[in-house]
TORKOL-4160 file (C-alpha; in steps of 0.2 Angstrom, whole numbers, padded with zeros to 4 digits, m for minus):
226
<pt num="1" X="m0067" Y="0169" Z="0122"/>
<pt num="2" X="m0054" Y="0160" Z="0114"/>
<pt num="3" X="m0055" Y="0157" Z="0095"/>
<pt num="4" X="m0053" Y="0138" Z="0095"/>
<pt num="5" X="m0040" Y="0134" Z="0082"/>
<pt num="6" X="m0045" Y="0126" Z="0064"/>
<pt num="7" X="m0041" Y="0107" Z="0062"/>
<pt num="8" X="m0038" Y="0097" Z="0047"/>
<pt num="9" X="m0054" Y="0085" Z="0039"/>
<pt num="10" X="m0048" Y="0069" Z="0037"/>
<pt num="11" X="m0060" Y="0060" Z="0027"/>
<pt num="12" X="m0060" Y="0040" Z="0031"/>
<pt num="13" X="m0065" Y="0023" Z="0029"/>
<pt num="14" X="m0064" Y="0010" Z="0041"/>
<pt num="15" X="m0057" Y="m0003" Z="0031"/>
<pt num="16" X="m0047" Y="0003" Z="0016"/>
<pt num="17" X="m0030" Y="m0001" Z="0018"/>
<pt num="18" X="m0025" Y="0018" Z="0014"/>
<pt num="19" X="m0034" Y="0024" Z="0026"/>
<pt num="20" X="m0030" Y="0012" Z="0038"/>
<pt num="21" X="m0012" Y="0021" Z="0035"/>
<pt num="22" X="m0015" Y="0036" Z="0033"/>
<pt num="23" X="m0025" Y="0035" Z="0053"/>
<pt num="24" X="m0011" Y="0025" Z="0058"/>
<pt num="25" X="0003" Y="0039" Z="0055"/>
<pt num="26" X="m0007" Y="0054" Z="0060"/>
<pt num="27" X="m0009" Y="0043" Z="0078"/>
<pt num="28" X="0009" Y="0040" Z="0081"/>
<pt num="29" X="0011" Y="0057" Z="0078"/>
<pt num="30" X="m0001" Y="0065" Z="0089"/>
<pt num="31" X="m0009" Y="0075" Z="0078"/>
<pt num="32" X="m0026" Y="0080" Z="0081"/>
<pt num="33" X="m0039" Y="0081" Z="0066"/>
<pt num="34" X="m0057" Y="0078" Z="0065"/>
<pt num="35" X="m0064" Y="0062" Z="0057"/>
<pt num="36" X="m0077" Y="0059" Z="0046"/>
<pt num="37" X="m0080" Y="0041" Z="0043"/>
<pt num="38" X="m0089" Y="0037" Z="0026"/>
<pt num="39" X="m0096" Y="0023" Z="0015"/>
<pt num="40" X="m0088" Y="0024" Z="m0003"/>
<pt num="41" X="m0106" Y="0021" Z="m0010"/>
<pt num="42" X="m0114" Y="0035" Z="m0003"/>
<pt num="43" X="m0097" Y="0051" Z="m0005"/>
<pt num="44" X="m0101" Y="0065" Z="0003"/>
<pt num="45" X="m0103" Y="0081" Z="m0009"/>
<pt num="46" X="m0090" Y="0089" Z="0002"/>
<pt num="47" X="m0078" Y="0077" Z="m0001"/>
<pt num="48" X="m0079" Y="0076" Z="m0018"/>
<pt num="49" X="m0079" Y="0097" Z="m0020"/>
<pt num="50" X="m0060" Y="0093" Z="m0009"/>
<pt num="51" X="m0056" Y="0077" Z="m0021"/>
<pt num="52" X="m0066" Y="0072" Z="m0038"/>
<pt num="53" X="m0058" Y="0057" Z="m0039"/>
<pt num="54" X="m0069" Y="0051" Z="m0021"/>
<pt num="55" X="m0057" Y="0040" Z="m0015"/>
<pt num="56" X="m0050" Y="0040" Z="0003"/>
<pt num="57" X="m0040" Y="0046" Z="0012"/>
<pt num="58" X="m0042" Y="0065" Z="0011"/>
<pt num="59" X="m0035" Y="0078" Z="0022"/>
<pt num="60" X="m0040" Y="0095" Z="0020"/>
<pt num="61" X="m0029" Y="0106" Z="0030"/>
<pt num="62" X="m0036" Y="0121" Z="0037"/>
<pt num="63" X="m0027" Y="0133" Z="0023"/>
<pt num="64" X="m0037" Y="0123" Z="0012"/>
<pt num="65" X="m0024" Y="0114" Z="0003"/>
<pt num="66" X="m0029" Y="0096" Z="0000"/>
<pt num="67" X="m0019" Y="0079" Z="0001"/>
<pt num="68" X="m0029" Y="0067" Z="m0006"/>
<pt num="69" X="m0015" Y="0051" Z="m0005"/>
<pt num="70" X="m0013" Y="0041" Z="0009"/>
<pt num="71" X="0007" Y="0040" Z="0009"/>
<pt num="72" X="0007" Y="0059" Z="0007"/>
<pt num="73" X="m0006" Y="0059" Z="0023"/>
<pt num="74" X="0008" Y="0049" Z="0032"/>
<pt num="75" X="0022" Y="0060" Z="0028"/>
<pt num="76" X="0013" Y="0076" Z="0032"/>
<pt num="77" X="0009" Y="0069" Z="0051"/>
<pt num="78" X="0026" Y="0062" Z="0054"/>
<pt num="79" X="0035" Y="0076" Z="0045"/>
<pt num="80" X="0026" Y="0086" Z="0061"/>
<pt num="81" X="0030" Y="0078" Z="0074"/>
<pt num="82" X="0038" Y="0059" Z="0073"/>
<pt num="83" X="0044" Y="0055" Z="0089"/>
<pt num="84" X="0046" Y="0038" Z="0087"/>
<pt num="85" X="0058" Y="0041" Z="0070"/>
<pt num="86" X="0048" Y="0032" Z="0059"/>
<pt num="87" X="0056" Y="0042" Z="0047"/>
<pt num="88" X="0075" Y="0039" Z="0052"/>
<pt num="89" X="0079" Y="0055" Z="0050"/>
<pt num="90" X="0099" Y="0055" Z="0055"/>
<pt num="91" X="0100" Y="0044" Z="0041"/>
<pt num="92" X="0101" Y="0053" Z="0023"/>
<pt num="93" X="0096" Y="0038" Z="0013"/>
<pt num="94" X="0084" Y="0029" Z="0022"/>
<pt num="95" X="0070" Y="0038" Z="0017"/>
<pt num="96" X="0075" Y="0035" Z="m0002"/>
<pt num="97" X="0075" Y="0017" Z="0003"/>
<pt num="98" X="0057" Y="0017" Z="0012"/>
<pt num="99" X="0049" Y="0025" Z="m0002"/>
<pt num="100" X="0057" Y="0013" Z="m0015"/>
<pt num="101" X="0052" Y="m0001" Z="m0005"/>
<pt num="102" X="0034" Y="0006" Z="0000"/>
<pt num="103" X="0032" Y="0008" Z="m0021"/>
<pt num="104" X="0036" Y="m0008" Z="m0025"/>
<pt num="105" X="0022" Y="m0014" Z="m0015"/>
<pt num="106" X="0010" Y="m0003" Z="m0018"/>
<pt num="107" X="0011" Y="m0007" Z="m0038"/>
<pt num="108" X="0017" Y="m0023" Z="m0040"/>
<pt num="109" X="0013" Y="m0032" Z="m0026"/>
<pt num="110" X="m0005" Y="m0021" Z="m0025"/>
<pt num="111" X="m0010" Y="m0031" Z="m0042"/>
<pt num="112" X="m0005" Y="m0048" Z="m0035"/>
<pt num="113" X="m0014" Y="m0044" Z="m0018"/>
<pt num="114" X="m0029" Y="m0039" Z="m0028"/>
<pt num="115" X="m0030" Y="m0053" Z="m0040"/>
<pt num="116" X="m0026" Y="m0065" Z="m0026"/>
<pt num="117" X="m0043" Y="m0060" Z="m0017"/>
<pt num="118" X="m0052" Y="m0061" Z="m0034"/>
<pt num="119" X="m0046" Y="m0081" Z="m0034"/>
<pt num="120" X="m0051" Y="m0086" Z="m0015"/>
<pt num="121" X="m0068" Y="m0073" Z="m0018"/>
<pt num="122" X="m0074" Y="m0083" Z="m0034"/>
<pt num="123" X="m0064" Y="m0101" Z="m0033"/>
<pt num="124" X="m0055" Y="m0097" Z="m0048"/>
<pt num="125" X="m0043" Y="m0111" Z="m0051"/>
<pt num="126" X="m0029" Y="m0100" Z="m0051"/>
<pt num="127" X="m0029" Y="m0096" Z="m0031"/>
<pt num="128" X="m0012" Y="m0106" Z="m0029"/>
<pt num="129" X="m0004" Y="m0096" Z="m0044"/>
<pt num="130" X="m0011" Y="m0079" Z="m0036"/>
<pt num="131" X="m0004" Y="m0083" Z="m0019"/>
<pt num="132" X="0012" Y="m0089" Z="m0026"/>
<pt num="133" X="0017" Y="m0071" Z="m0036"/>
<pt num="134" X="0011" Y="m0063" Z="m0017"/>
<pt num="135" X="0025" Y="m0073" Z="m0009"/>
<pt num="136" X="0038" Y="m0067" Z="m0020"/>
<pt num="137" X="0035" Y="m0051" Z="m0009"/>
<pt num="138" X="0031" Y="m0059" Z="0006"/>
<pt num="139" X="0047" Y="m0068" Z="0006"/>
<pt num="140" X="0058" Y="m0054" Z="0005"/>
<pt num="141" X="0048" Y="m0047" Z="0021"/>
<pt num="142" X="0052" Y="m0063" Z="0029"/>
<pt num="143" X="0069" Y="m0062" Z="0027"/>
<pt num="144" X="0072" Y="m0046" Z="0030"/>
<pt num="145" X="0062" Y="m0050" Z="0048"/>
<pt num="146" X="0078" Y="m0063" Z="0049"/>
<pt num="147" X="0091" Y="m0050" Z="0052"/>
<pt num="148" X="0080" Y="m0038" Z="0062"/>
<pt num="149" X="0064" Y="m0037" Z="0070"/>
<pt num="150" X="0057" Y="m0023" Z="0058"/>
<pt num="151" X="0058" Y="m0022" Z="0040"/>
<pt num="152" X="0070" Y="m0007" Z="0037"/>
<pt num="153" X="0080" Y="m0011" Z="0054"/>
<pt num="154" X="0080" Y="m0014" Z="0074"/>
<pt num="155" X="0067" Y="0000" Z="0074"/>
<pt num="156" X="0049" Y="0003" Z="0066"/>
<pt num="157" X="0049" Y="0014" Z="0053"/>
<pt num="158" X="0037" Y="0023" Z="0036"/>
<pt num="159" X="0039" Y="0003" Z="0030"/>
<pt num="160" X="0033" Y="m0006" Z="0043"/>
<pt num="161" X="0018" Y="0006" Z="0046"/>
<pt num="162" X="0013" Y="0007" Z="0026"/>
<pt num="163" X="0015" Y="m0007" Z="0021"/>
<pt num="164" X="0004" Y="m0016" Z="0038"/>
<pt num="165" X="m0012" Y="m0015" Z="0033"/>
<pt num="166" X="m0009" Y="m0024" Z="0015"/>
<pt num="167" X="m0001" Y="m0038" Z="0026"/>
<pt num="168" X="m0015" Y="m0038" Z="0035"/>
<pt num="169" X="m0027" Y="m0041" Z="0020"/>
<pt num="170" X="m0014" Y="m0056" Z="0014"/>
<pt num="171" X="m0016" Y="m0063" Z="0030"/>
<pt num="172" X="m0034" Y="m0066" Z="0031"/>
<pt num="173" X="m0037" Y="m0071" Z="0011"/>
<pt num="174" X="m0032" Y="m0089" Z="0016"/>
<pt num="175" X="m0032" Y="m0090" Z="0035"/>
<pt num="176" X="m0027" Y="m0108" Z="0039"/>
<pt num="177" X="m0015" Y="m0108" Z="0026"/>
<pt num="178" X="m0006" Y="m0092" Z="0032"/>
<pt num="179" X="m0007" Y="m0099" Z="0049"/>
<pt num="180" X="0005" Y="m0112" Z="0043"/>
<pt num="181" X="0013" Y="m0105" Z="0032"/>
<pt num="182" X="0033" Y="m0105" Z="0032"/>
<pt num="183" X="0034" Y="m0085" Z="0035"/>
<pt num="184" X="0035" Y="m0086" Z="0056"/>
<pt num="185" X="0044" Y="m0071" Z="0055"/>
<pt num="186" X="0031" Y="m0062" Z="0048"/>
<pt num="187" X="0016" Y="m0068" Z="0056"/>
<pt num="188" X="0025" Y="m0063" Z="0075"/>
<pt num="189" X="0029" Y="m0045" Z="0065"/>
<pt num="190" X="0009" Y="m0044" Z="0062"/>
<pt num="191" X="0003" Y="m0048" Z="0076"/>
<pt num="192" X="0013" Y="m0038" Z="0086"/>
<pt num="193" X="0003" Y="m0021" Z="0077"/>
<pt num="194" X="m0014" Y="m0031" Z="0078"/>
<pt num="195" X="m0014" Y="m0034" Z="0095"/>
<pt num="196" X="m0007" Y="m0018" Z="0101"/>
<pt num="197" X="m0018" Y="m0004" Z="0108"/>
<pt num="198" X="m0013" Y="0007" Z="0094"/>
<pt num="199" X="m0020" Y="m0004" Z="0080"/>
<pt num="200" X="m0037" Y="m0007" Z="0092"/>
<pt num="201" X="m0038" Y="0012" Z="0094"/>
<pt num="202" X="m0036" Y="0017" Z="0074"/>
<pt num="203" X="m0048" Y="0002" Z="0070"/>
<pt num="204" X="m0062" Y="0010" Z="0082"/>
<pt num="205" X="m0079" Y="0008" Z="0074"/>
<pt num="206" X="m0085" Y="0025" Z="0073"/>
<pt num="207" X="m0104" Y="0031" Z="0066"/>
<pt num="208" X="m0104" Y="0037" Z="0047"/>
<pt num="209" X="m0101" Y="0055" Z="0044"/>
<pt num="210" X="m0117" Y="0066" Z="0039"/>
<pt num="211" X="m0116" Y="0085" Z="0036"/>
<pt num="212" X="m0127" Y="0087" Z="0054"/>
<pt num="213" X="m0117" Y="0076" Z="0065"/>
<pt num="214" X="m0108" Y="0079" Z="0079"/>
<pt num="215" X="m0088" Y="0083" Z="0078"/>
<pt num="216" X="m0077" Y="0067" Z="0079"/>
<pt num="217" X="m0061" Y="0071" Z="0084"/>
<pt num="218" X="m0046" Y="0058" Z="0080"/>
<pt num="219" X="m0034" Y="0069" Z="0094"/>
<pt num="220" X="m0045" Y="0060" Z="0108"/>
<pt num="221" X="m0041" Y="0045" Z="0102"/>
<pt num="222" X="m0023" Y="0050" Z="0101"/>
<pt num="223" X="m0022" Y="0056" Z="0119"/>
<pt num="224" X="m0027" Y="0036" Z="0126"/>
<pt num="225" X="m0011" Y="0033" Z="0116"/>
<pt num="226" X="0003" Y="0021" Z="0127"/>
């Protein structure tokens, strides 16, 4: 018989915005890893053996070398296989670019996101101040969605994928004001990745992981892929 070949662990949670990513990549690039879905209140111990610090996402490959951060998830998957060139890889700079960008949002903008949802969730007086210092960001998206229907260019890329699910969480702070809202650009550019099979598939409800269960493997979800 065959020996079947080790997969990565990619420990999850549904709704985290850096899992969401991480899923996201490893689905464009095809590659196969088994899922464990978790709840941040109950962390598995073998999670936490692969990363004290128990946040997700966490990839343990099978050599046992762990990647316990979600944009390093991404470039692992796509630096494997990234048939859609999310990565633009004929052009020397753009990467630089990417990651320059993706950092900016994932500090600055992460605090203003974060305090904004602390506003609307306690109706602190400050909500239109917190959404303001979002749409300092937001904006630059917006116009950047002016001159080409993706972020970085023409194309999809690393931006559009990591930075998605943290628009997405803007988006439904203050839903009827997003709706009208003067950021058109954007909200086409969103709904575009919420309404696509891919986002449906990576968004899949799936059962919480316990030592016992039965193998959840992310390549079959991959393999529906259109």
């Amino acid at each position: 018989m065959t020996k079947q070949k080790a997969l990565p662990v990619l420990y999850s949670l549904r709704n985290c915005p850096y899992a969401i990513r991480a899923r996201i990549a490893i689905f464009y690039a095809q590659q196969p890893v088994i899922l464990r879905d978790i709840v941040l209140t109950n962390k598995p111990m073998d999670m936490l053996l692969a990363s004290p610090k128990g946040t997700v996402p966490v990839l343990v490959l099978p050599n046992k070398k762990i990647i316990d951060e979600s944009l390093r998830v991404m470039l692992w998957a796509l630096k494997a296989s990234d048939s859609n060139d999310f990565l633009q890889k004929n052009d020397t700079d753009s990467l630089k670019e990417m990651l320059k960008l993706i950092a900016l949002f994932d500090t600055k903008f992460k605090l203003c996101l974060e305090a904004y949802k602390c506003a609307k969730r306690y109706h602190e007086n400050t909500l239109i101040d917190c959404r303001q210092a979002c749409e300092v960001y937001i904006n630059d998206l917006e116009q950047r969605l002016s001159q080409h229907d993706y972020f970085m260019s023409s194309k999809p890329s690393l931006v559009d994928i990591a930075l998605l699910p943290f628009i997405r969480q803007f988006a439904r702070i203050e839903r009827q004001w997003y709706l009208q809202s003067p950021y058109p650009k954007l909200r086409q550019w969103l709904n575009r990745y919420l309404q696509s099979p891919m986002f449906t598939q990576v968004m899949v409800k799936r059962p919480l992981w316990t030592v016992n269960d039965k193998t959840v493997y992310f390549a079959e979800v991959n393999q529906k892929r259109k």
